[in-house]
C-alpha positions, -999 to 999 in steps of 0.1 A, spaced: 278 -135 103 309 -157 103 313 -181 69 328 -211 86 322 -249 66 334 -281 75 367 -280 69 371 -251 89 353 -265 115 373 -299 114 403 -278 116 392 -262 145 384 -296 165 416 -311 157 435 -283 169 414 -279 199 422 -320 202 459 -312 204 461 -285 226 433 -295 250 437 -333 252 410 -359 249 401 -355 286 392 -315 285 377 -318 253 342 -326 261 338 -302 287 353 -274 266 329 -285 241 298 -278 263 310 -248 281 316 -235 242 284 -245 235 267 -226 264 288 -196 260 270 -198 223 237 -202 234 236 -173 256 256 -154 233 224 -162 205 198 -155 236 215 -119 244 214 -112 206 175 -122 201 164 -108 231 181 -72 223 163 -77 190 134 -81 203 135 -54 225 148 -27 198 119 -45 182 89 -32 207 108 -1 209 102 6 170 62 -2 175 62 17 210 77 52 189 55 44 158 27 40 181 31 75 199 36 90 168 5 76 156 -12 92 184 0 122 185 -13 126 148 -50 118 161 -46 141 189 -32 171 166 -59 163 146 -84 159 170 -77 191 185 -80 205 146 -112 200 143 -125 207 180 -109 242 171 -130 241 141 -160 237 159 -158 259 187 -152 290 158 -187 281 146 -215 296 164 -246 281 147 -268 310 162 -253 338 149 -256 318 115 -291 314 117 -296 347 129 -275 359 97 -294 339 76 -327 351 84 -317 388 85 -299 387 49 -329 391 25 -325 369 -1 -304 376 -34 -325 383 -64 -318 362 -94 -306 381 -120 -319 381 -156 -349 384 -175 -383 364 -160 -403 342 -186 
């Protein structure tokens, strides 16, 4: 995010040491450092949510593949009537093989 180092920082306090005075400081301080925390808590828990989000879709997708091809192959099945096949099968006379017999 933000590059800040010490020197920055230092600069940062000593101003804020000015301005605010020796009394305010402190409690500046730790309202600054609450404001931070929640700030990093909003942050992670929004990442975490986009986060389950992510798995949720990928995880409908994932089904919606099985059922597609689920509903493949039970179309698959229902077009074959054994039966009728057997039936076929039996009817057909056998092919001759072709060529000369030893």
């Amino acid at each position: 995010m933000f590059d800040v180092g010490i020197s920055e920082m230092a600069l940062i306090a000593v101003i804020a040491l000015i301005v605010l005075g020796p009394e305010r400081l402190p409690k500046a301080a730790r309202m600054a450092g609450a404001l931070v925390r929640r700030a990093r808590s909003a942050v992670s828990s929004l990442h975490q949510e986009l986060e389950r989000e992510i798995a949720a879709d990928e995880l409908k997708k994932h089904l919606r593949d099985a059922e597609r091809g689920m509903n493949e192959t039970m179309d698959t099945v229902r077009g074959i009537d054994p039966v009728a096949d057997i039936k076929q099968a039996l009817s057909d006379p056998p092919e001759a093989e072709s060529g000369p017999k030893p």
